[in-house]
C-alpha positions in Angstrom: -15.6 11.5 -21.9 -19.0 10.3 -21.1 -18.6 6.7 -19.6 -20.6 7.3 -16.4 -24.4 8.7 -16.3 -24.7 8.5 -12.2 -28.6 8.8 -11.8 -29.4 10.7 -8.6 -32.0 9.5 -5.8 -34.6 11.6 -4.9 -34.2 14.8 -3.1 -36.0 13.5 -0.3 -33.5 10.5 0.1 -31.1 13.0 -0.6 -32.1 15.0 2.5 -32.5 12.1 4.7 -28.6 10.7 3.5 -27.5 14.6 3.9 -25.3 13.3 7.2 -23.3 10.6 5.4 -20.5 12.3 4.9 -18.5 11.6 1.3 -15.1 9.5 1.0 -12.5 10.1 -1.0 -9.2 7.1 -0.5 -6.1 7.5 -2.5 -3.5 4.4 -3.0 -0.2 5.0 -4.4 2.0 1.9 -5.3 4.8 1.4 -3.5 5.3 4.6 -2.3 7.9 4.7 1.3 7.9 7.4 4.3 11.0 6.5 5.4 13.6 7.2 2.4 11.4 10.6 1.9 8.8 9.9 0.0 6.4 12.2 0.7 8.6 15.6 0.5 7.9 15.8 -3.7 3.9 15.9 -2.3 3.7 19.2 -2.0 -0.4 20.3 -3.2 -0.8 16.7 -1.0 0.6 17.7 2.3 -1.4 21.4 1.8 -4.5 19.7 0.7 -4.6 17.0 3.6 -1.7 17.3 6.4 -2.2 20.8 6.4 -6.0 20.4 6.3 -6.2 17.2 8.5 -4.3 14.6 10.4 -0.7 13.2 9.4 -0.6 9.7 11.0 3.2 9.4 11.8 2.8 5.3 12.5 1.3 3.7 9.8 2.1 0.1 9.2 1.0 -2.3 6.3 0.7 -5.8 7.8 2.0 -7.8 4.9 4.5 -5.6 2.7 3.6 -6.6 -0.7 1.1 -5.7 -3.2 -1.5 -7.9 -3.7 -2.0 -9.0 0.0 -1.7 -5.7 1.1 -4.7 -4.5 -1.2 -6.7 -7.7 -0.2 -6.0 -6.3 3.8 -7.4 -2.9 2.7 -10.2 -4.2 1.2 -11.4 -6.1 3.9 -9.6 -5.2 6.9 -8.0 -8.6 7.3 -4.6 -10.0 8.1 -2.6 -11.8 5.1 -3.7 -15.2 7.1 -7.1 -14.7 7.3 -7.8 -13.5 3.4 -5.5 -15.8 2.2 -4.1 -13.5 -0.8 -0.6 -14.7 -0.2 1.8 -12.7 -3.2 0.9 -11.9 -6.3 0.3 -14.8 -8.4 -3.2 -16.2 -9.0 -1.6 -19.3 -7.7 -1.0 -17.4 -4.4 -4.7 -16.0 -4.5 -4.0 -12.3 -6.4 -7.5 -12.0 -8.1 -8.1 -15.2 -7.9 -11.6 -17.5 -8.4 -11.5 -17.6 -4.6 -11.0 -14.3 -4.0 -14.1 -13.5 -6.5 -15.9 -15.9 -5.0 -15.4 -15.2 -1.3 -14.0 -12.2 0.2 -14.2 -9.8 -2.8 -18.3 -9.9 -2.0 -17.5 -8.2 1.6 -15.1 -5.8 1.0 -15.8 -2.0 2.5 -17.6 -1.4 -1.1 -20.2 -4.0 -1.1 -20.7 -2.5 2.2 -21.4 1.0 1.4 -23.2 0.0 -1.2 -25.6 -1.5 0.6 -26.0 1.9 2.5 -26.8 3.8 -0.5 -23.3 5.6 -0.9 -22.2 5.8 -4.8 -19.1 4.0 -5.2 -16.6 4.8 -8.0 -13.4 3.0 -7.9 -10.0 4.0 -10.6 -6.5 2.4 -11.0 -4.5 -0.3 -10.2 -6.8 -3.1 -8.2 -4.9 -6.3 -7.7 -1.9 -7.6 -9.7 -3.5 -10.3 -11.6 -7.0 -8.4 -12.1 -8.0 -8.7 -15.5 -6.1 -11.9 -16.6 -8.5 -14.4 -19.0 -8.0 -17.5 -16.5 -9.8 -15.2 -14.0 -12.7 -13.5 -15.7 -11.0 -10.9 -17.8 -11.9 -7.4 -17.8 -15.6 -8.5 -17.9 -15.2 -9.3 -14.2 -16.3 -6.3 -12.3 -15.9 -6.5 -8.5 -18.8 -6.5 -6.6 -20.0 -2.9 -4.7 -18.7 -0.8 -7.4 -21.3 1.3 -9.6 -18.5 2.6 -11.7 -15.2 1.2 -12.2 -12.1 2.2 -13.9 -9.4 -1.2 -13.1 -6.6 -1.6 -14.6 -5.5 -4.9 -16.4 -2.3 -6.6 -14.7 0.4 -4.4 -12.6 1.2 -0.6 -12.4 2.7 0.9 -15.2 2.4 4.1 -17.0 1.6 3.9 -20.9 0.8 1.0 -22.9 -1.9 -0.3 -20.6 -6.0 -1.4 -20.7 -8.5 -0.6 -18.3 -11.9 -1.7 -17.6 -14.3 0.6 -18.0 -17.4 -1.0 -16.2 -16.5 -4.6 -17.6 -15.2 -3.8 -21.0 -11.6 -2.9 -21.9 -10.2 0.0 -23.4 -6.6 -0.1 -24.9 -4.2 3.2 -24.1 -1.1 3.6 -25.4 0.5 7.4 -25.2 -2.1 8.3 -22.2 -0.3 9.0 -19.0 -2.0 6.6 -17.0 -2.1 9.0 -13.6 -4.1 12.0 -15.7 -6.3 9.2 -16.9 -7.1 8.5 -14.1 -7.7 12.0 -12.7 -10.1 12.9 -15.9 -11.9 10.1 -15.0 -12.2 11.0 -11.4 -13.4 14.3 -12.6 -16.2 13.2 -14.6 -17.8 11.4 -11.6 -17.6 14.4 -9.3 -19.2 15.7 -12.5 -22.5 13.9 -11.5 -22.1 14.3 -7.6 -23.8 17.2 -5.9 -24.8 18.1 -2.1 -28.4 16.6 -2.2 -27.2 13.8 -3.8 -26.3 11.1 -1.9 -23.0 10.3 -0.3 -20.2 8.8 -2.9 -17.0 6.7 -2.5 -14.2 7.0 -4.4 -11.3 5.2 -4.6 -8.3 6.2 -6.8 -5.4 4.1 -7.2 -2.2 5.4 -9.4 1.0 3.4 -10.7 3.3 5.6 -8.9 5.9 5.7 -7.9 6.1 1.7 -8.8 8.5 0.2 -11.4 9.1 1.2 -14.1 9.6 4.7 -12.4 8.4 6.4 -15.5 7.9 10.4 -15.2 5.3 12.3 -16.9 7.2 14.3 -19.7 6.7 17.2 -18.3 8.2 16.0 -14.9 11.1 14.3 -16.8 14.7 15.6 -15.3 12.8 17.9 -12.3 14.6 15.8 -9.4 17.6 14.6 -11.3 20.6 15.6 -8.6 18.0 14.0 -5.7 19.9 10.9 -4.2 18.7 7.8 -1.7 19.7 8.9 1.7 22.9 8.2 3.2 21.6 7.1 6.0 22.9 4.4 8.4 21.8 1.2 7.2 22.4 2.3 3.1 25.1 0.0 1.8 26.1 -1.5 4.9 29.2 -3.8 4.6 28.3 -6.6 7.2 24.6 -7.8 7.3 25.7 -11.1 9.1 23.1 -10.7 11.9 20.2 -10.4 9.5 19.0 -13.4 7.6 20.2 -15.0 4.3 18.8 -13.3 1.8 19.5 -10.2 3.1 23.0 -11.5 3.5 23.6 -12.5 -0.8 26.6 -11.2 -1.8 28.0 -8.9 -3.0 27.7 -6.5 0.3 28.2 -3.8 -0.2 26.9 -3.2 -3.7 29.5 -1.6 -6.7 29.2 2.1 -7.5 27.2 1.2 -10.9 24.7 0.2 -8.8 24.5 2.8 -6.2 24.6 5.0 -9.3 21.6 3.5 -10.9 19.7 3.3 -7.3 19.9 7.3 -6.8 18.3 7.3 -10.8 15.3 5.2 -9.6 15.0 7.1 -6.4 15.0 10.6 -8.4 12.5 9.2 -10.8 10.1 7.7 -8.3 10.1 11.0 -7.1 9.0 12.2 -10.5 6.6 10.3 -10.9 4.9 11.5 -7.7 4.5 15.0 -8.7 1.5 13.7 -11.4 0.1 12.3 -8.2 0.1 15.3 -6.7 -1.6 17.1 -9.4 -4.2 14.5 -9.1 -5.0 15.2 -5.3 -5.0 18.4 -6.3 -7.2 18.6 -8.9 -10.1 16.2 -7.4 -10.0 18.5 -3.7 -9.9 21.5 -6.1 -13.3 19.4 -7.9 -14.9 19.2 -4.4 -14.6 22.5 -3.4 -16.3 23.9 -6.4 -18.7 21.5 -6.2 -19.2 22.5 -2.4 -18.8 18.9 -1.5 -15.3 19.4 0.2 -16.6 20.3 4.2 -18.8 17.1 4.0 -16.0 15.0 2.4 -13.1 12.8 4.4 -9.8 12.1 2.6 -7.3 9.6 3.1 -4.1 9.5 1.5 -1.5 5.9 2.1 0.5 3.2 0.2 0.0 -0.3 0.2 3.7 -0.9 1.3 6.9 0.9 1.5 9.9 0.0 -0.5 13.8 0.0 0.3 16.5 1.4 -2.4 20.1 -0.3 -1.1 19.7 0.0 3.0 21.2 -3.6 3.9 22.6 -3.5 0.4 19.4 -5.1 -1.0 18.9 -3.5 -4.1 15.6 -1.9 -4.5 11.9 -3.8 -4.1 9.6 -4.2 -0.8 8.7 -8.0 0.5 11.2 -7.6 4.0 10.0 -6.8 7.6 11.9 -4.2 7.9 11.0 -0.4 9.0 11.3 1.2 5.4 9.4 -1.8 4.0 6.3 -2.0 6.3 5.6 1.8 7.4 3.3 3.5 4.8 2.5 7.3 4.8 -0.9 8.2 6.1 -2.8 11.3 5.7 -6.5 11.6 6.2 -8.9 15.1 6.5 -12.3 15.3 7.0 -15.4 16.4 9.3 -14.1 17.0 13.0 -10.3 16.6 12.3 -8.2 19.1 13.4 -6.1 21.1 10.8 -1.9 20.4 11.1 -2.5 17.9 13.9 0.0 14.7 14.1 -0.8 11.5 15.7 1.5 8.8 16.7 -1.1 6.2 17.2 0.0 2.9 16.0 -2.4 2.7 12.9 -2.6 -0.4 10.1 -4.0 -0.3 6.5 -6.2 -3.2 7.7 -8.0 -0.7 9.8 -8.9 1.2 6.9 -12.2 -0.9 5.7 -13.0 -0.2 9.8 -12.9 3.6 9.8 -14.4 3.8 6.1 -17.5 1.7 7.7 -17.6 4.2 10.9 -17.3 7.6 8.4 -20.5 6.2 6.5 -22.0 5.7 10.0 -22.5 1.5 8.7 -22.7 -1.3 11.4 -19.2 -2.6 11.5 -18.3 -5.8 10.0 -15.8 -8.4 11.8 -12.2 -7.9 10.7 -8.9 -7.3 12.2 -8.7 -3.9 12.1 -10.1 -1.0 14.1 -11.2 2.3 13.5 -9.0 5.0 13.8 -11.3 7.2 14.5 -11.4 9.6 16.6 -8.1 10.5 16.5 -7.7 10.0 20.2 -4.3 9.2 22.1 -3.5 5.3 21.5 -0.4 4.8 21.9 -0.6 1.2 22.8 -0.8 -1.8 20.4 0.2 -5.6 19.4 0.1 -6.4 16.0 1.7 -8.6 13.3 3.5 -8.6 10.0 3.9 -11.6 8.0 5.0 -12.4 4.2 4.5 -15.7 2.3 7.9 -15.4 -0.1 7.1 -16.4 -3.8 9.3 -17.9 -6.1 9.9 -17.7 -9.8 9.9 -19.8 -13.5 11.6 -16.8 -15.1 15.3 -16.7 -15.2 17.7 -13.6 -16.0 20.5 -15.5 -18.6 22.8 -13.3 -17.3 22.7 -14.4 -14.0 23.6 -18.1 -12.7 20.7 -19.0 -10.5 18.2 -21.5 -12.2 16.6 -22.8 -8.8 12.7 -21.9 -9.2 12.5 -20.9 -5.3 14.1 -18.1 -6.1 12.8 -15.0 -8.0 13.2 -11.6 -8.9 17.2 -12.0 -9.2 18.0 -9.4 -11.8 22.1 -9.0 -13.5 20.7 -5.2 -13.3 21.0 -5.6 -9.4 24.0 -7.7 -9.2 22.1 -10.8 -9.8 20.7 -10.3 -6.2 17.5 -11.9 -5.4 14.4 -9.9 -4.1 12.5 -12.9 -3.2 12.1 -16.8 -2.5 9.6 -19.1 -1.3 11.6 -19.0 1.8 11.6 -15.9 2.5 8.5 -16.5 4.7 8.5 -14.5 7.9 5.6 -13.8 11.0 6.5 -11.0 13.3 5.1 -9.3 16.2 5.3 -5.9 17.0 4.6 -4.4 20.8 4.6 -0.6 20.8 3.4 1.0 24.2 3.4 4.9 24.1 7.2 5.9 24.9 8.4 3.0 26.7 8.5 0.3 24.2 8.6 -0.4 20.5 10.1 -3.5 20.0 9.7 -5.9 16.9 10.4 -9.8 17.0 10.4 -11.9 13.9 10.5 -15.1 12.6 11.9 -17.0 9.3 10.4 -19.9 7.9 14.2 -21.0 6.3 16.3 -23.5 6.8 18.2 -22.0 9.5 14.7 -20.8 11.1 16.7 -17.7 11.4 15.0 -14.9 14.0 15.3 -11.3 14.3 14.6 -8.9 16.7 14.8 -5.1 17.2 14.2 -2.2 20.0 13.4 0.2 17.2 13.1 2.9 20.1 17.4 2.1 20.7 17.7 0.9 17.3 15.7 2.9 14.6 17.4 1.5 11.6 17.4 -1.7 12.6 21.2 -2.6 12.6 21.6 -4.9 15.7 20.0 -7.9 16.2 19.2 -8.4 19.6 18.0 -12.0 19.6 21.1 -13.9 20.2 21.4 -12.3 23.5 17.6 -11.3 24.1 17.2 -12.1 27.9 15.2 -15.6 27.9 11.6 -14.1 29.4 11.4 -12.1 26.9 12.1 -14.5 23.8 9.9 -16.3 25.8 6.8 -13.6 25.9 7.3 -13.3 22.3 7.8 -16.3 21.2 4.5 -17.2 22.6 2.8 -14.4 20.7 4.2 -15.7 17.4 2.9 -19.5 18.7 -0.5 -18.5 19.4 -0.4 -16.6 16.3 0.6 -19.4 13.7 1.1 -18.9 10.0 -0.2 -19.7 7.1 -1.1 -22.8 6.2 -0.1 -23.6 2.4 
């Protein structure tokens, strides 16, 4: 494979660049903390936790895809980039993306500062679709790029290779991506200077599809029995959560425990990625001098309120992501419980490469200093749907992902619309308060210090100053304007 030829500066620039350290930022798909996720990460946690920092509260802001990527990207809330699901409609990929934000993301940025930038995997949902520019398009700030056409999946798939696509079809998408990744580190040496890299694999994202070789290994793993899996009576939580039927048949549970041993599956090719591209650096000696961060773009729930399995809710196993990051002047095995966000990301990248920080609405999270205190929001714009399941009897277009597979429950509408508020303040408080934008402006809120799984609703009887405080929040807030 010879796509890239990565011309190097001059050894004096080299010299001069020398203190710029390298970056290295892994994206999985849909990949949750809560339910487990990261225990089939074994090379990853002794590559990076064990080498680094595990940060133990990391949040997306908007639980979704497409937004979620657009946050990371430029370190914005869902309201201020305006990438509200993942339809072009909603702004996924879109022409004003392209023609607005995508030009100051933390690439175009470190570009500008002489850094290398290599970027491989899934980019946005609708990247790569003809009414958008096709594969031609190639974001700004990337010298090489590797994007894959339309959403995660693992075979049958095209990617852009620097503006022109390239069909696969038997290729495990995740090693494609790692040989890739190893041909740029290929061209990258100490004198050279500094490089980005960003690599994003499908997993563990729908279709759940092992590599062969992976096929079977966690087949007795099942989702955990925890407290709020299957529940019988989700009457305090609002209505989509409360479809019917609650609690879901054993056919389904059955099939949930599938995905979730699968997902896992699917991981361990991750895994061998990480491993392979720190093994890369170290040969290359270009590991000391490099920082790595490791996260999801959103968690993802398998039955807890006896919603079948996808993302898109506010809740706890939905919005926390796994974080891991290593680098110059981190300590090994340490573990922080500052409140952390993926919007902060495009902050801390700018402060590694030592660039004059842009404005967004993140911070940097470095140094890993005691935080503990910190006020931030979630929000969701629900999506709805022309596609209908025959087998199921909803043909109203507000609603979408309402598969017979899952009972013929619905993952999403256009009311499904939320803006929350979370306060966490060290030990003392952690306390999330949201609000629906459905007909029944529904609210919820939770003392997830009390309440970790979220199975009371305190609103109803929330003492009035304090529905008060955070009503206000959410006020002064405001969402979206369509």
């Amino acid at each position: 494979m010879k796509t890239f030829q990565c011309g190097l500066l001059s050894v004096y620039i080299g010299a001069v660049l020398a203190a710029q350290p390298n970056i290295v930022l892994f994206i999985t798909d849909d990949q949750d903390v809560t339910l487990g996720g990261m225990k089939p990460l074994v090379k990853t946690l002794k590559n990076i936790a064990n080498e680094g920092a595990s940060m133990m509260n990391a949040f997306t802001s908007t639980p979704i895809c497409c937004p979620s990527r657009a946050s990371i990207l430029t370190g914005l809330y869902q309201k201020h980039h305006q990438v509200l699901n993942n339809s072009i409609e909603g702004g996924c990929s879109s022409r004003n993306w392209q023609l607005g934000l995508e030009k100051s993301t933390f690439a175009v940025a470190l570009k500008k500062a002489n850094y290398s930038t290599f970027y491989a995997g899934k980019y946005m949902n609708k990247y790569g679709q003809k009414s958008v520019g096709g594969p031609e398009h190639v974001p700004p700030g990337w010298d090489s790029w590797v994007g894959l056409v339309g959403n995660s999946r693992y075979y049958n798939y095209s990617l852009s290779i620097n503006g022109t696509a390239k069909k696969y079809t038997t290729e495990y998408l995740t090693n494609v991506l790692s040989a890739f990744a190893e041909e740029f580190l290929d061209y990258q040496r100490p004198e050279n200077s500094p490089f980005l890299m960003v690599l994003a694999p499908p997993a563990p994202h729908a279709p759940f599809t092992p590599e062969p070789k992976y096929v079977g290994k966690f087949k007795d793993k099942r989702v955990p029995r925890e407290p709020h899996f299957n529940t019988a009576n989700n009457s305090d939580k609002h209505w989509l959560v409360r479809m019917k039927p609650v609690p879901l048949p054993n056919e389904t549970v059955e099939l949930l425990d599938d995905y979730y041993a699968m997902r896992w599956e699917t991981l361990l090719s991750v895994d061998d990625l990480v491993e392979t591209v720190v093994n890369k650096l170290r040969r290359s000696e270009l590991l000391e001098n490099t920082y790595i961060m490791f996260t999801s773009d959103n968690g993802f729930h398998l039955g807890q309120y006896s919603m079948p399995w996808d993302k898109r809710q506010p809740y706890e196993f939905d919005v926390r992501v796994p974080f891991l990051i290593k680098g110059p002047n981190i300590s090994k095995k340490s573990m922080s419980t500052n409140p952390i966000l993926l919007i902060d990301i495009h902050a801390t990248i700018l402060q590694m490469a030592g660039v004059q920080p842009m404005s967004t609405d993140g911070r940097s999270i470095l140094p890993i200093e005691p935080t503990g205190n910190r006020t931030f929001y979630l929000e969701y714009r629900g999506e709805g749907s022309e596609k209908y399941d025959p087998s199921c009897p909803w043909r109203d277009n507000h609603l979408s992902l309402c598969s017979s597979k899952a009972c013929c429950k619905c993952q999403d509408s256009t009311n499904n619309t939320y803006s929350c508020v979370r306060s966490v303040i060290d030990e003392v408080e952690d306390f999330v308060f949201c609000r629906f934008e459905d007909d029944e402006a529904f609210v919820e809120a939770y003392d997830m210090i009390k309440d970790p799984y979220q199975l009371v609703n305190l609103y109803p009887g929330l003492d009035p100053a304090k529905r008060k405080h955070f009503s206000v929040l959410l006020d002064s807030w405001m969402p979206v304007e369509d």
